[in-house]
N, C-alpha and C positions, 0 to 999 in steps of 0.2 A: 504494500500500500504506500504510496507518494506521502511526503507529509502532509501537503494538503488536504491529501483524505486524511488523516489523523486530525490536524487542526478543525475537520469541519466535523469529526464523531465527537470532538472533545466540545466543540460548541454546544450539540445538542444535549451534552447530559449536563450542561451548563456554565460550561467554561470555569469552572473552580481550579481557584490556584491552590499552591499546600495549605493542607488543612492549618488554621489558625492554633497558634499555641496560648495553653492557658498563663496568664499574664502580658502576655503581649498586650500593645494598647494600637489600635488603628482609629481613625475619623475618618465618620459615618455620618448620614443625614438622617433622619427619623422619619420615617413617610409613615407609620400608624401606628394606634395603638393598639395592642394585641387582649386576648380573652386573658386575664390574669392579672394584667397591671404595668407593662411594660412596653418600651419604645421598642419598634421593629426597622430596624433596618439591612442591608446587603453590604458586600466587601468583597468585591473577588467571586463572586456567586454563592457565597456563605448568609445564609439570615444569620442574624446578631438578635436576639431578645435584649434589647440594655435596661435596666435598671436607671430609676432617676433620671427619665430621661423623656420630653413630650415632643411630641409630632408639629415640624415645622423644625427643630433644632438641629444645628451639627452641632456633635460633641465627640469628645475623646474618649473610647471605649478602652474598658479593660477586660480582658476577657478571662471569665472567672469557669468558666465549664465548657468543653467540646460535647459532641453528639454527633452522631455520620450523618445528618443532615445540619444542622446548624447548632450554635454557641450561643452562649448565654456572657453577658459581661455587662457592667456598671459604668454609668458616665462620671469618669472622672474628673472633667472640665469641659464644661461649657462656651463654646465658641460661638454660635449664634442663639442669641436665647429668646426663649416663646416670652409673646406676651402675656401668657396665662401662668408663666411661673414666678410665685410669692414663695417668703422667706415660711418655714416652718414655724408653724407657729408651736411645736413641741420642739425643747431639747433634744429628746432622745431620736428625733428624728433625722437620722444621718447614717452616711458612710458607716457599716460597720457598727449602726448602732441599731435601734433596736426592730424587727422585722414586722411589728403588728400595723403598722399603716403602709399603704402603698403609697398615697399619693396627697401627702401633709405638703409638699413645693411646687403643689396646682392647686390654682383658685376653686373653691368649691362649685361656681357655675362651670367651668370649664371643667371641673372631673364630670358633673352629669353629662356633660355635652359628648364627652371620650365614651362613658358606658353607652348613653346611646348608639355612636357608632357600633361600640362593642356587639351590642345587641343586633344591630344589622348586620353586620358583619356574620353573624353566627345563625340567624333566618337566613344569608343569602345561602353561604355554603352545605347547611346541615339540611334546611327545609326547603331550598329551592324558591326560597321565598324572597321578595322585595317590601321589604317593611320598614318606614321610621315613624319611631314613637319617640317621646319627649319624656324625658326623666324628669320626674316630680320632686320637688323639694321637701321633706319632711320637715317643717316649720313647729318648732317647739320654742315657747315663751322663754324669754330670760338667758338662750344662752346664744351664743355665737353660733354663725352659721356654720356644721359641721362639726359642732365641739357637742362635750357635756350632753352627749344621747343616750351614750349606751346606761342599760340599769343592768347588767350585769356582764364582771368581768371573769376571766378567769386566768388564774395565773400559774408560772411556770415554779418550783420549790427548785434550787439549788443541791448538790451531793458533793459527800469531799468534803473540799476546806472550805466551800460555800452552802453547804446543808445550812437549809433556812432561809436563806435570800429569798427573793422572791422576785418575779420579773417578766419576758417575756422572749422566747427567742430570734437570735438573730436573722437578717432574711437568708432564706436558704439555708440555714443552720440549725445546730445541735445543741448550740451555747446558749449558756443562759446569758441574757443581759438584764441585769438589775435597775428596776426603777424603783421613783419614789412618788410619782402621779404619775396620772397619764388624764389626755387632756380632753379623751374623748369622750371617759367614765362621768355618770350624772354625778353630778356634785352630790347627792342624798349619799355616792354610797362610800363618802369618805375615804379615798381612796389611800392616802398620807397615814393615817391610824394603821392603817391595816399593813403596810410596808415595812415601817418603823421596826417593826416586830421579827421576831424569829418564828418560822414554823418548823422545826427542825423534824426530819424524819416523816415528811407528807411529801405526796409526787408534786396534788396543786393544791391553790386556797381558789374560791371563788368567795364574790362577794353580791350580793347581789340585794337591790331596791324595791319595793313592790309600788302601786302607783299611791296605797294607804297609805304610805308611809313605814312598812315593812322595811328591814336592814338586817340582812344576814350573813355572817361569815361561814363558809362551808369549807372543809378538809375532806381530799381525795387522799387514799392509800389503799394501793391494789384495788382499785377500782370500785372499794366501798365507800362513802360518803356519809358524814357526820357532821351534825352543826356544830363550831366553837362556839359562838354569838348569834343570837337573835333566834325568831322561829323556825322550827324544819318546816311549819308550811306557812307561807304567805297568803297573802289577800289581794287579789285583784279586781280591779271597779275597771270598767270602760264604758266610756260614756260618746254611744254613738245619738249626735244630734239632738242631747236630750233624753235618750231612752238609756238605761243604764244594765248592765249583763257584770253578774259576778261571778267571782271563780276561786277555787281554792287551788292554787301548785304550788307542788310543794319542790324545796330547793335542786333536787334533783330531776324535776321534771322540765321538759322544752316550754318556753315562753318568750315570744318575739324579743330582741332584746335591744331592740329603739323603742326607746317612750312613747312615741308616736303611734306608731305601727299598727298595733293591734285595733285601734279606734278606724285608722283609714281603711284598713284589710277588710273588715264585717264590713265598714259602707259600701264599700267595690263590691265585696260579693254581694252583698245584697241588692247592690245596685242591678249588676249583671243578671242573676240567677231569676229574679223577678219569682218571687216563692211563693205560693196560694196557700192557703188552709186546703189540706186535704194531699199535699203532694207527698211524694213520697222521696227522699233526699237520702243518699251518702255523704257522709264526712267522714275521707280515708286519709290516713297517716291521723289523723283528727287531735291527736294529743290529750290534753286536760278538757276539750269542749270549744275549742273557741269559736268555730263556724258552727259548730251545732247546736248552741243554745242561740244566736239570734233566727238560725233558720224552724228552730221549736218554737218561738215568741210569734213566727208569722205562719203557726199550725201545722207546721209540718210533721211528718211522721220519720224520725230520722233513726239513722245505724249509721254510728261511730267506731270505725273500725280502728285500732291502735296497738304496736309489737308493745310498748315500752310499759315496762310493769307499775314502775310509778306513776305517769300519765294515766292509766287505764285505775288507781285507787282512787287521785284525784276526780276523775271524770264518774266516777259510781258516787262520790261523794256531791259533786255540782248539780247530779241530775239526780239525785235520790229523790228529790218529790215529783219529778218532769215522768209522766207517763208514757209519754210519744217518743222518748229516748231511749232505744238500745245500746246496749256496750258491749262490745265484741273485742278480745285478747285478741291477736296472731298474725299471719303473711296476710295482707289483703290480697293477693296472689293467690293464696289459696282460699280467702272465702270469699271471694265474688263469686266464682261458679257456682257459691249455692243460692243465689239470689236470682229473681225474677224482673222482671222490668221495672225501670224507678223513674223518676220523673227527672229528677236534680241529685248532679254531683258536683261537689267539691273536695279537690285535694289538694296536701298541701307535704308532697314528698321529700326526704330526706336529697341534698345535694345532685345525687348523681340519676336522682329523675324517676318516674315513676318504671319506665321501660316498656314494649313491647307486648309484653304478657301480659300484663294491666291494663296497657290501652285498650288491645282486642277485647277484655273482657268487659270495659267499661262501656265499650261502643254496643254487646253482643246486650246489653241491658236498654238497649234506644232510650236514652235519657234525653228530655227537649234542649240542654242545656249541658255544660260540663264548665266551671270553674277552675282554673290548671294556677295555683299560688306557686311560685317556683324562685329559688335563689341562685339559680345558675343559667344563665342564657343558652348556654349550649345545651344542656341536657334539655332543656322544654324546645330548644329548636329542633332536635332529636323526635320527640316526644312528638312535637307537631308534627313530621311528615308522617309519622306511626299513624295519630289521627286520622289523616288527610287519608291516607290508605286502607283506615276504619270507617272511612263516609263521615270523618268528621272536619268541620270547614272553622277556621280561624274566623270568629266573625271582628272583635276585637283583641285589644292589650292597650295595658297600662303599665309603666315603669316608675318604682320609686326609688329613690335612693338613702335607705334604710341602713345604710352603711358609709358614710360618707367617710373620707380620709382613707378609702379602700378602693379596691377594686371593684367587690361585691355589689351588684345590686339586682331589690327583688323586682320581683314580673308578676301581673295577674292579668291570664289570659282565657278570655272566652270561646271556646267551640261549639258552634250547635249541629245539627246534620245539613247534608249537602242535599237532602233532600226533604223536606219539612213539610 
């Protein structure tokens, strides 16, 4: 073969030069941002995921991890800078400090604006779809935009000569990095008290706020959990538009954990689901009750399907006087099949999405409605095509950002049938 032919088989698998070594530093331009939290850019035919780093900028990468299709590396100076990058407003947000925010050095309106794309980005590829939606602000009184949301945290214990520390690890790491606040925790849940301290001989602490005014300290070790401070179960109020839904979870059970959240999520669904007295409704993954006591308040006839043992105590406790509410333990995988046609569902599945199996059998119940609550754009755009091949059609979506100073954010998406 001439070299020519060589030069033109080397163009198609992309003309890459030698593979990049880790440490080396090259400059690159940013052309997007990626599903995770990171600037994407090329080198020689090589993607770069960089860290700290937004779309529109060149910067000086460091390349921190190989892969046989592309690296991973940190902007370590900044040569042309976005105008959407602000100084961090936490300390420990930096270089080699600590991993739990992605994107503390972007203005809050311009991180929703990046998930957005994120979002589209991951309907074009996954579900064939062309979608933009607009990330919603979660607006909470009194604190800064992006700050002081979260009402629970949970923290990393130090081992060794740091047994006790407490903190959060580094990004892409194993290390603990010790703080003494963080900036995103609601102010209720005192976050300074709880650091100051030693928990010597626990993996985490969690700390967690209820909207009563609940404050609890909670110690993980091998996976059992025990309160040091405050109640093992809290009280929660949500007050959608006036009408009010109580709940008891207790420290170890799932509960949104923006202050916000829970009040906006029931009005969506409910908004969506448009619920009648008399229908008949799942709430899967369902947790403590949170969609199933407003869709019991508008008559419904509901089954709360839930694995987690402590959610599924709470939830016997929330509905012990609600007749219209069943509670079901186990795979909702496996107990859909025993169900018959329902009217209305909502779920609201763990990260990596309801899946395949679920879908068929949610569709195989012709429900007029399906509400899809989801923390990860890729799995729900996954999730979609599954639908869309179940006869079920995206009618809407809404985006909030339920996590700001992250990557994260959630989705609640409507599907009804394609043929109604």
């Amino acid at each position: 073969m001439s070299a020519t032919g060589r030069a033109g088989k080397n163009q198609q698998s992309g003309n890459k030069a030698a593979k990049l070594q880790v440490g080396q530093v090259v400059e690159v331009e940013i052309a997007a941002m990626a599903h995770g939290g990171h600037g994407v850019a090329r080198h020689d035919g090589w993607v770069i995921f960089v860290r700290y780093a937004i779309p529109g900028e060149r910067v000086k990468a460091q390349i921190t991890s190989t892969g046989s299709t592309f690296c991973r590396g940190d902007a370590i100076e900044i040569l042309v800078e976005s105008p959407d990058r602000v100084k961090p407003p936490c300390k420990h947000a930096k270089a080699k400090g600590c991993g739990g925010c992605d994107f503390q050095f972007i203005s809050p309106s311009a991180q929703r604006k990046f998930k957005s794309g994120i979002i589209k980005e991951q309907f074009t590829r996954l579900a064939k779809m062309d979608i933009d939606v607009e990330v919603q602000a979660l607006i909470i009184d009194g604190v800064q935009d992006g700050l002081g949301y979260r009402t629970r945290i949970s923290m990393h214990v130090g081992k060794g000569s740091r047994d006790g520390e407490v903190g959060f690890l580094g990004a892409r790491s194993h290390e603990l990095y010790a703080i003494d606040d963080c900036l995103i925790a609601a102010p209720a849940l005192d976050l300074p008290e709880v650091t100051k301290q030693r928990w010597a001989s626990q993996d985490r602490v969690e700390v967690l706020t209820s909207s009563t005014g609940d404050r609890s300290v909670a110690l993980e070790k091998n996976e059992v959990v025990r309160v040091a401070e405050g109640p093992m179960l809290q009280r929660e109020v949500v007050d959608v538009n006036g009408e009010k839904f109580e709940y008891q979870v207790s420290i170890d059970s799932f509960w949104q954990g923006n202050k916000k959240a829970p009040e906006v999520f029931i009005a969506r669904v409910l908004s969506e689901l448009e619920p009648k007295a008399g229908d008949i409704a799942l709430d899967l993954y369902g947790g403590v009750g949170l969609f199933a006591k407003p869709l019991a308040a508008r008559g419904c006839t509901v089954q709360l399907i839930e694995s987690g043992a402590s959610a599924i105590k709470d939830a016997k406790v929330n509905f012990a006087n609600t007749g219209s509410v069943s509670i079901h333990q186990g795979d909702v995988a496996k107990y859909l099949p025993r169900l018959n046609k329902v009217d209305l569902i909502v779920l609201d599945p763990p990260r990596a999405g309801a899946g395949n199996e679920v879908v068929v059998q949610m569709a195989k119940l012709a429900p007029r409605a399906i509400c899809y609550v989801s923390c990860d754009p890729a799995s729900l755009a996954r999730d979609t095509a599954y639908l869309a091949d179940a006869g079920y059609k995206l009618r809407s979506m809404a985006a909030f950002d339920a996590f700001p100073m992250t990557a994260h954010v959630e989705c609640i998406a409507t599907y009804i049938p394609v043929i109604s």
